[in-house]
N, C-alpha and C positions, 0 to 999 in steps of 0.2 A: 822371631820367637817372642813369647807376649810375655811379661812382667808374670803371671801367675806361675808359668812354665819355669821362670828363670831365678823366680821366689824358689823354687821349691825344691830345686835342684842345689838352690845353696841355703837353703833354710828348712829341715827335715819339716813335715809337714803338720806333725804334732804338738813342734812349738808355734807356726803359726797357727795353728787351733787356738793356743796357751794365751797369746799375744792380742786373737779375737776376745775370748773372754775377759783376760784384763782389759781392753780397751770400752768393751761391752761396760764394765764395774763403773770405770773410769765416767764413762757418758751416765751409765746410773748415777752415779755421785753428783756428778754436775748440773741434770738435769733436777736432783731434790735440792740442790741448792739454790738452784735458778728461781725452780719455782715456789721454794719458801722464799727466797728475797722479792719475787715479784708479788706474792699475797702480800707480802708486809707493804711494798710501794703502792698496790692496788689502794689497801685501808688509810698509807697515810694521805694518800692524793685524794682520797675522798672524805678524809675528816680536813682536809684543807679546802673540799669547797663547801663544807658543810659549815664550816666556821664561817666563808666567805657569806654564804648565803644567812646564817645567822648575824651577822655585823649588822650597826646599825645605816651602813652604806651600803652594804649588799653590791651589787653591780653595775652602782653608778659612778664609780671614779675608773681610771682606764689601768690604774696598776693592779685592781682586783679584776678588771676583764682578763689583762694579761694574764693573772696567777690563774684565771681560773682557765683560760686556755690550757697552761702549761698544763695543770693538773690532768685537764683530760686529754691531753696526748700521752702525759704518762700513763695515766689507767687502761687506754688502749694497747700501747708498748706490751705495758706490765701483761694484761690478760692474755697476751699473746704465749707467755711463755708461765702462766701460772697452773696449768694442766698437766703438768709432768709428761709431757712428749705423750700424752697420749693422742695429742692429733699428725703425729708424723705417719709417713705412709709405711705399710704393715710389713712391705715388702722387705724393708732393712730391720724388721725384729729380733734378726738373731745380731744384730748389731747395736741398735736403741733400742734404750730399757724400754718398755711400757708402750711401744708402738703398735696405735691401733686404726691408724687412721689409711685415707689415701689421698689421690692428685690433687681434691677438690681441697678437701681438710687441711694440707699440706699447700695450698694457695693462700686460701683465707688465716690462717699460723704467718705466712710471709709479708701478707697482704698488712696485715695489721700490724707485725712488726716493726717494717718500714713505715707506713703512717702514723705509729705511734713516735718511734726512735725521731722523725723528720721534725716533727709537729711540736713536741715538747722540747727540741733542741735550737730548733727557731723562735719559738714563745720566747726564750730565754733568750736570743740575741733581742726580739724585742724588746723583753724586760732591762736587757742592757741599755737599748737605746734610748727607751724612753726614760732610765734614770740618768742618762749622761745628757738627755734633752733638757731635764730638770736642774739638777746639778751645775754642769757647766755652764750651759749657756742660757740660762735662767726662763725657758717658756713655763706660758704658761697652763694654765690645764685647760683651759677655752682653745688654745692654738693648738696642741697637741691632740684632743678630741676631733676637732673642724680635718684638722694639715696634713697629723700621722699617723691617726690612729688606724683607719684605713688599712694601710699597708699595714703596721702593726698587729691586723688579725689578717690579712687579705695575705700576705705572702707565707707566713707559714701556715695554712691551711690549704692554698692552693699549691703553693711547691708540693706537699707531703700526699696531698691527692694527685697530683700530677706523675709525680713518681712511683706512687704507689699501682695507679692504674698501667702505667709504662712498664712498668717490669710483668704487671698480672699479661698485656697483651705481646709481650716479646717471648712469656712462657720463663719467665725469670725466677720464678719461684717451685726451687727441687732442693729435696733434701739428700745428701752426700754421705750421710751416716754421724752426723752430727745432733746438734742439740734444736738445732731452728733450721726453718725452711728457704732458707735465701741462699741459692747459688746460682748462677747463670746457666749452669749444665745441667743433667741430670747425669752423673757416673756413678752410680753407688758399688759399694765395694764387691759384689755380687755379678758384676757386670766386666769386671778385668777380664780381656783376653776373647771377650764375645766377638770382637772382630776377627781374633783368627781361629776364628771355627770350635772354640771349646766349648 
C-alpha cells in the first residue's frame, strides 16, 4: 500500500489539500525572507569589496585577499537564493511559490549554492587561521604570503569547486518541494506512490 493510499484513507483528502496550501504559504513566506535577506547580504558583501578595493592597500595585504574572497563566495551563496524560487523546477508549482524554472535552472540554484555556502565558510576558517598565525605565534606577513597563503585561497576555492562539480556529476542537485535545490534524490511530493502504479 503506498503512503498516498494510506494518507488518505486516514486523512480525508480535503484537509490534505488544506495542509498543501498552508505548507505552499509557508514556503512562500520563507522564500521572501530568503530572498530579502540574501539581497541585503548580496549589497553588504559588495560594499565590502568596494571599500576593499577603495582602501589605500587595496589587495595587497593577505587579510584583504581573504575578506575579499569570503565576500565573493558570499555573493555567490547569496544570488543563489536571491530570486525568490523563481528558478526551481515548475513541476513542484502547485507546492513552491513562484516556481518557474527546470532541471537545468534547478542545477545551476544548487550548483552555486554549494559553492557559495563551501567558499565563504572556508574563507573564514582561513581568516581564522591567518589571524591565529599573527596573534599567537607571531609570523610574519612575508612568511604567511611566501608559506600560507597558498592554501589559504587554494583550499577553499578548490574544496567548494570540487564539491560543487561532484554533486552537479552524481545528479545531486533536485529540488524536494523546498526552498533550494540540494537534495541527493529527486522525490517531489507529486511523485508518492508512482511506484505502485498510481
Amino acid at each position: 500500500m503506498s503512503l498516498t493510499r494510506m494518507l488518505t484513507e486516514i486523512i480525508p483528502i480535503e484537509n490534505l489539500y488544506a495542509a498543501s496550501a498552508a505548507s505552499r504559504d509557508f514556503i512562500k513566506t520563507m522564500s521572501i525572507i530568503f530572498s530579502s535577506s540574501a539581497i541585503i547580504s548580496t549589497i553588504s558583501s559588495s560594499t565590502l569589496i568596494w571599500m576593499i578595493l577603495r582602501s589605500p592597500q587595496r589587495l595587497t595585504t593577505t587579510r584583504h585577499r581573504i575578506l575579499f574572497g569570503m565576500a565573493v563566495g558570499d555573493i555567490i551563496f547569496s544570488l543563489s537564493f536571491a530570486v525568490y524560487n523563481a528558478m526551481m523546477p515548475s513541476d513542484v508549482n502547485y507546492l513552491v511559490w513562484n516556481a518557474q524554472g527546470n532541471q537545468t535552472t534547478c542545477n545551476v540554484t544548487g550548483f552555486t549554492s554549494i559553492v557559495g555556502a563551501l567558499m565563504s565558510s572556508l574563507y573564514n576558517c582561513s581568516l581564522n587561521i591567518y589571524s591565529l598565525a599573527i596573534v599567537k605565534y607571531n609570523k610574519r606577513d612575508s612568511y604567511i604570503q611566501k608559506k600560507m597563503e597558498p592554501f589559504l585561497h587554494g583550499v577553499p576555492i578548490v574544496m567548494s569547486l570540487v564539491f560543487g562539480f561532484a554533486l552537479l556529476a552524481t545528479q545531486g542537485y533536485n529540488n524536494t518541494g523546498g526552498t533550494n535545490c540540494v537534495s541527493p534524490t529527486y522525490h517531489p511530493p507529486h511523485c508518492i506512490g508512482i511506484e505502485d502504479g498510481q
